[in-house]
C-alpha positions in Angstrom: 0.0 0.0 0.0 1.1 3.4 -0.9 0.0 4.2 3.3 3.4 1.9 3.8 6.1 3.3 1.6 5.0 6.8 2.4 5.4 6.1 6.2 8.7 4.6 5.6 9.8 7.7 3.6 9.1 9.7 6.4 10.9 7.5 8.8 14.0 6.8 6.6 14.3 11.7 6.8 13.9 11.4 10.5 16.5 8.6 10.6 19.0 10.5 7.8 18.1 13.7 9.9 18.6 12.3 13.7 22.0 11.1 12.4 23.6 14.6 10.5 22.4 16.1 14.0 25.5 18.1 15.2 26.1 18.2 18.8 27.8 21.3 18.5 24.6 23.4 17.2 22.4 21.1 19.6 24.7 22.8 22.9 24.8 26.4 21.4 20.8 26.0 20.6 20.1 25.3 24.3 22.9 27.9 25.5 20.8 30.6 23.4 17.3 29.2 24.9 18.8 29.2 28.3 20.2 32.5 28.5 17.5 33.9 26.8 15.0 36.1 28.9 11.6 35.4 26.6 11.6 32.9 23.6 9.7 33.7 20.7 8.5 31.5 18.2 7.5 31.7 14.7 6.6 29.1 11.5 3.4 29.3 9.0 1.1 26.2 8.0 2.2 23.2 9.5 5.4 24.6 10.4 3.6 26.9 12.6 1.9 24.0 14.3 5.5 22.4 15.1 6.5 25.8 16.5 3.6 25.7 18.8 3.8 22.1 19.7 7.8 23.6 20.4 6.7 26.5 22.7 4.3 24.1 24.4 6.8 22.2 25.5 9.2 25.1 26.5 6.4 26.4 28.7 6.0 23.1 30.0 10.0 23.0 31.0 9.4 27.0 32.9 10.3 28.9 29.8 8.8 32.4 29.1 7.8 31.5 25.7 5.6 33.2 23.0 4.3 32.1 19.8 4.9 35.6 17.1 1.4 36.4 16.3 -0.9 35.5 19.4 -2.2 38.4 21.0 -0.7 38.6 24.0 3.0 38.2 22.3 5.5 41.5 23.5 7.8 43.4 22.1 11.4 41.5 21.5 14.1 42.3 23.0 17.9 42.4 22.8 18.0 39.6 25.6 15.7 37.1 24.0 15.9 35.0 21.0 13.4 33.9 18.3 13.2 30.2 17.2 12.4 30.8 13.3 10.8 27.6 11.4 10.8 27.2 7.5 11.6 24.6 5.8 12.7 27.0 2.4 14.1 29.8 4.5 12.6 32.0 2.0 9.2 32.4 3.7 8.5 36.0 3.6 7.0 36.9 7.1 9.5 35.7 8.7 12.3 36.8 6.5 10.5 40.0 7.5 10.1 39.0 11.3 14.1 37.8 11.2 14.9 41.3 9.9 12.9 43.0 12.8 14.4 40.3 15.7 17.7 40.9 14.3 17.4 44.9 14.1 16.4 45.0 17.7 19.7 42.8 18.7 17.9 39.6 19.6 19.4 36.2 18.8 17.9 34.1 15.6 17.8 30.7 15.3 16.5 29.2 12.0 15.1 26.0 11.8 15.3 24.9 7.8 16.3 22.8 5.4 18.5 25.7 3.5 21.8 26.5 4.9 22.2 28.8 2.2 18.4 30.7 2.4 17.7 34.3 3.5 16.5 33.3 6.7 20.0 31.2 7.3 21.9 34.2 6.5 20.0 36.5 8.8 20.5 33.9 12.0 23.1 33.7 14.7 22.5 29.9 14.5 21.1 27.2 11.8 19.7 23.8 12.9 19.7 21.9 10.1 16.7 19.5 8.9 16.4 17.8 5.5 13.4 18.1 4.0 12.6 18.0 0.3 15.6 17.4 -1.7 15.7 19.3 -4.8 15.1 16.6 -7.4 11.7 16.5 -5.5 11.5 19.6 -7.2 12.4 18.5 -10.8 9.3 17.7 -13.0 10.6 16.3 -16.0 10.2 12.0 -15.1 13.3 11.1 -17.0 15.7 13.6 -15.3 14.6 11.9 -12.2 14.8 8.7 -12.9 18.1 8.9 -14.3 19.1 10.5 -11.0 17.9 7.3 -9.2 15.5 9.7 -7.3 11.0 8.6 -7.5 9.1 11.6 -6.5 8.0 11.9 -2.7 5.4 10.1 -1.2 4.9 12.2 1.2 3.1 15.9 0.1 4.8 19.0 0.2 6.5 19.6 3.2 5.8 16.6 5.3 9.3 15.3 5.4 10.8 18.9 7.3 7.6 19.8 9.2 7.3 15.6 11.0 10.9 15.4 11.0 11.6 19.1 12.8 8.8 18.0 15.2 10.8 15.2 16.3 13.8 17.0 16.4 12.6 19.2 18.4 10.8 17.2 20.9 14.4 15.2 21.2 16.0 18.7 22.3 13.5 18.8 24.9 14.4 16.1 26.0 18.2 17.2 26.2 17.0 20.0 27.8 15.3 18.6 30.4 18.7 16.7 31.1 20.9 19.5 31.0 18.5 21.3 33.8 17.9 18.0 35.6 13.8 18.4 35.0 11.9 15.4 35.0 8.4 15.0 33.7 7.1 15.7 37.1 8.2 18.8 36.5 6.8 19.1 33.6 3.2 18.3 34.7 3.4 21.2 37.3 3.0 23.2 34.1 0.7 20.8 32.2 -3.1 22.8 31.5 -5.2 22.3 34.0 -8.3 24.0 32.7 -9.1 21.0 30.0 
């Protein structure tokens, strides 16, 4: 069934993904969160969904954490940082957010696919996560097939939105090592008003 191979596509990009992690960015993205008076964070579509699933979880940990467009979202500061999600780095709000953050001397860090994207170039740190390969892009069947590349199963930008949810939900779990917080902790925070 098609069900199958899709699921397996999407597990084989979290595997390839959880194994280019470096544990070099992974240490300098919780210094940032830790030192960081408010976190702020910001992705569209689906992306946004992981970014709120994200700030969720920082809540949970004691984090002052916003999600960029809610109401009740302040002003950012030169002691925060903003947690930027897109899998093309091109995504024009928050190129346009990025270039407010970094104006006003907060810290960036992007979440995409594309070290090389706008949003990369405007961060002080770029987490990595392989999404969409570029031959996904290519139309023409032959060009792909002579690559040795099929067209994904999964649509449009499954691949970085499940595979940055997981990624993410793996650094809070680092981070709840690094601050000794256990899920006990965590359920002091949990909603109570469900």
């Amino acid at each position: 069934m098609i069900i199958n191979d899709a699921i397996n596509e999407i597990m084989e990009n979290v595997q390839e993904v959880s194994g280019e992690l470096d544990e070099e960015i992974i240490n300098e993205m919780m210094e940032i969160i830790i030192a960081s008076k408010n976190i702020f964070v910001l992705g569209l579509g689906r992306s946004g969904l992981v970014a709120k699933a994200f700030a969720m979880r920082l809540m949970h940990l004691g984090f002052s954490v916003y999600v960029v467009g809610e109401t009740i979202t302040p002003a950012i500061h030169d002691d925060d940082c903003l947690v930027a999600i897109s899998g093309s780095g091109e995504t024009s709000y928050i190129i346009s957010t990025a270039n407010i953050t970094d104006k006003r001397g907060a810290k960036i860090i992007a979440v995409t696919s594309y070290e090389e994207s706008t949003l990369a170039s405007l961060s002080d740190l770029v987490v990595p996560v392989k999404g969409r390969t570029k031959i996904d892009m290519e139309k023409d069947y032959i060009t792909r097939q002579m690559g040795g590349k099929h067209q994904s199963l999964a649509p449009l930008g499954t691949l970085f939105e499940i595979s940055t949810l997981i990624v993410l939900d793996g650094f809070i779990a680092e981070l709840m090592n690094k601050m000794e917080k256990t899920e006990e902790d965590m359920k002091l925070k949990h909603n109570v008003l469900e």
